[in-house]
N, C-alpha and C positions, 0 to 999 in steps of 0.2 A: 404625506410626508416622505414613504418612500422614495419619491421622483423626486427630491428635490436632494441632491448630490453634486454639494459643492464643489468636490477634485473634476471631477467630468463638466461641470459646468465651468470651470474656467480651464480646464483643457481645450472646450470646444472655441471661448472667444480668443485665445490665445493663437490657437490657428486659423483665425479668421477676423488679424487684426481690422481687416477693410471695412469689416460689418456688423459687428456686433462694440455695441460703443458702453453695454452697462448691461447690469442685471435690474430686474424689475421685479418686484412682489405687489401680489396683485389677487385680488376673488379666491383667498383662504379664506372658509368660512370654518375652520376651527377654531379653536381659542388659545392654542399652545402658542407661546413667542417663539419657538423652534425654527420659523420659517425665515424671522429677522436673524436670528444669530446665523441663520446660515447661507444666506444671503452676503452675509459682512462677508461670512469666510473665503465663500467663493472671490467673492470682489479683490479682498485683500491679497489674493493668488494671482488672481489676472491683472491686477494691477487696476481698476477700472469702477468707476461710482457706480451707484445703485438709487432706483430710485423708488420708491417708497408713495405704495398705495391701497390700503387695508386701514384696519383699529377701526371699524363700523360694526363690529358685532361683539362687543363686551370683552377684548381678547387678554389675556393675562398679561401683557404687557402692558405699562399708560403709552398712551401717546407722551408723556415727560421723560419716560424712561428710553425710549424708543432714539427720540433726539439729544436729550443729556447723555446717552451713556452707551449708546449701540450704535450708532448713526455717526459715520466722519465728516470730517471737513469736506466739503465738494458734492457731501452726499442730498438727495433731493428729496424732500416731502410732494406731492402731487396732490390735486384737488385744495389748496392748502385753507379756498374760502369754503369748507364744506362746511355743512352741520346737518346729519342727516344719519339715522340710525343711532346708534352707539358711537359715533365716530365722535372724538371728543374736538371742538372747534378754538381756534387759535382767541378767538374773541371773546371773552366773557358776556354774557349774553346781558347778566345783571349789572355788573361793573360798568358794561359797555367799554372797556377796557383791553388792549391786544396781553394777552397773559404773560406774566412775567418770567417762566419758562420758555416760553416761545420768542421772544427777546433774547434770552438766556442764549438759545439754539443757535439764532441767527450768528450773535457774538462768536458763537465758537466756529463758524463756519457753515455750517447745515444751510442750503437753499432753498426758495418757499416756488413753485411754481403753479400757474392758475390751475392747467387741470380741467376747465369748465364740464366738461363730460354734461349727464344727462338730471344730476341733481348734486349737483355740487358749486354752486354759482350764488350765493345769496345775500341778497341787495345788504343787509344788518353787518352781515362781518366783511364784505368788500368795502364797504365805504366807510365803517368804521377803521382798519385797518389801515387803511390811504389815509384819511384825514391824520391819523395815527402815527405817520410816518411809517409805515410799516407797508410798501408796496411791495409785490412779488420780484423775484427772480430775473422770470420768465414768464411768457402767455404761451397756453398753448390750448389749444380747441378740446381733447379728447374727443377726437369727431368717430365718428359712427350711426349707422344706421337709426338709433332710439333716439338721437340729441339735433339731426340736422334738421327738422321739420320742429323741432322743440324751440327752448329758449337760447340755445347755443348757433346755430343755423350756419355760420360760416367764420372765418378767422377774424374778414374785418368786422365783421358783427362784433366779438368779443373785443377788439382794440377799442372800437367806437363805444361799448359799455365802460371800458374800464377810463376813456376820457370821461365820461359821463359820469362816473364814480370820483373824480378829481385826478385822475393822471394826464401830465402834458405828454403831447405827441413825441416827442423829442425821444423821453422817458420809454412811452409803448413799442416806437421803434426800435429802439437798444432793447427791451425785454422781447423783442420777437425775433431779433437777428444775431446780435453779435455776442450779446448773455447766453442763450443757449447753446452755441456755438462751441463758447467756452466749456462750457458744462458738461459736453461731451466729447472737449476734449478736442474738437476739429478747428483749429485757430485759420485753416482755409477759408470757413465759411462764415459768413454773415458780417463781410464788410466788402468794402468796393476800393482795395488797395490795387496797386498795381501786382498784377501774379495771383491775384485772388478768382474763386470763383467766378464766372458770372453769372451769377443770383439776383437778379432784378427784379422789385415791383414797382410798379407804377400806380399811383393811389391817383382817385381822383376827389375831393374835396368838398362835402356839400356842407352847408350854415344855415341851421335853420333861424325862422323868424320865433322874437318872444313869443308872440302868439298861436304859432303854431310849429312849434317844438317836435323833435323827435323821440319817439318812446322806445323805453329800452327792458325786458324783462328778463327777471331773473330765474331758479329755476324753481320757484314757489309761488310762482302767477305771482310777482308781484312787479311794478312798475312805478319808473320812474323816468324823470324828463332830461333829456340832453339836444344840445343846441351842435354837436358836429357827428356827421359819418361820414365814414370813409368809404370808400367801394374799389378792388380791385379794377385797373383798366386793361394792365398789361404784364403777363409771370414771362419773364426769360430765366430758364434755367439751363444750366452750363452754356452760354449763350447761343440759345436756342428758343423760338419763341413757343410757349406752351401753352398762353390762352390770352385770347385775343378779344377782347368785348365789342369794341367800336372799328375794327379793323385799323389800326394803326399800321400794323405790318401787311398791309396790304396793299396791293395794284388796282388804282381803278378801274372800274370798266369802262371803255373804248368800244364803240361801235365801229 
């Protein structure tokens, strides 16, 4: 707890509005709420959301309290399909129900985003949730080293699950570009105005057959079938091409 000094932490993003977009909490395995209320403070100093990822080890906080009452408008829950540890899950498990506090949250502004990380992905509360009306935010991988070789594997991987869970592409595209964008605040990025970025992907599109479907797992071995994935072909970022699969931006070879 002593490291975490809110007037120094928003002194430091306040000098460096180009880079620093929010405060994050994250792998306190105390139990004191101490870390949420100051977290707010700092944010509410720098001006700048916070985005929220802990409540997995019994913490004196609830998760209700956390987004009814300490948690602003604009501000982000992370991992939001977890259910693992102590982390209490948006889904009622028995109800099969998305919780009427977490409804609550949304209403007042608070944002849900995927999060997938390394165990936080699970087929019962994502597909419940979606059917529910109740899709995320944003997508975003939490990638790292423990989750790429796991159930999480790559970004399209996660779009292509969460079509698989009932969301249209339309939808996963807006939750991977121009909603997060928002979110942090950068209304430059994650669309293709005139004067915008250039932030390109190029998907390319496979369907599969009824009979032999594509499978998609969560982060509790568990599996289920979807009939579309996606696969990057082509990232141009600030228009600059940065990976190239089938060589599009390429010169053929001439002998």
């Amino acid at each position: 707890l002593n490291s975490m000094d809110p007037k120094m932490a928003a002194l430091y993003a306040i000098e460096y509005p180009n880079d620093v977009i929010g405060f994050k909490v994250a792998n306190y395995l105390g139990q004191e709420g101490d870390p949420m209320i100051r977290i707010v403070e700092a944010a509410e100093m720098a001006n700048l959301p916070i985005m929220v990822d802990f409540f997995d080890n019994g913490n004196e906080m609830s998760l209700e309290e956390a987004l009814l009452e300490v948690m602003r408008p604009g501000d982000i829950l992370t991992h939001c399909y977890a259910n693992f540890g102590q982390r209490e899950p948006i889904v009622d498990e028995t109800l099969r129900q998305v919780k009427p506090f977490v409804r609550a949250a949304r209403d007042r502004g608070i944002k849900f985003d995927v999060g997938h990380g390394f165990e936080s992905f699970e087929w019962a509360q994502v597909i419940t949730a979606i059917a529910q009306d109740f899709p995320p935010d944003s997508i975003s991988t939490d990638l790292w080293g423990g989750n790429i070789n796991g159930a999480m594997k790559d970004f399209t991987n996660v779009i292509s699950k969460l079509l698989a869970a009932g969301l249209e592409l339309p939808q996963a595209i807006e939750m991977s570009t121009w909603n997060p964008a928002q979110l942090i605040n950068r209304p430059n990025l994650g669309h293709l105005d005139i004067g915008a970025e250039a932030d390109i992907a190029l998907f390319s599109i496979h369907n599969a057959a009824i009979d032999n479907p594509f499978r998609f797992v969560d982060t509790r071995n568990e599996r289920i079938n979807g009939f579309t994935r996606i696969e990057t072909e082509l990232t141009i970022l600030a228009g600059k091409v940065v990976w190239d699969r089938n060589g599009f931006a390429s010169e053929p070879f001439i002998f």
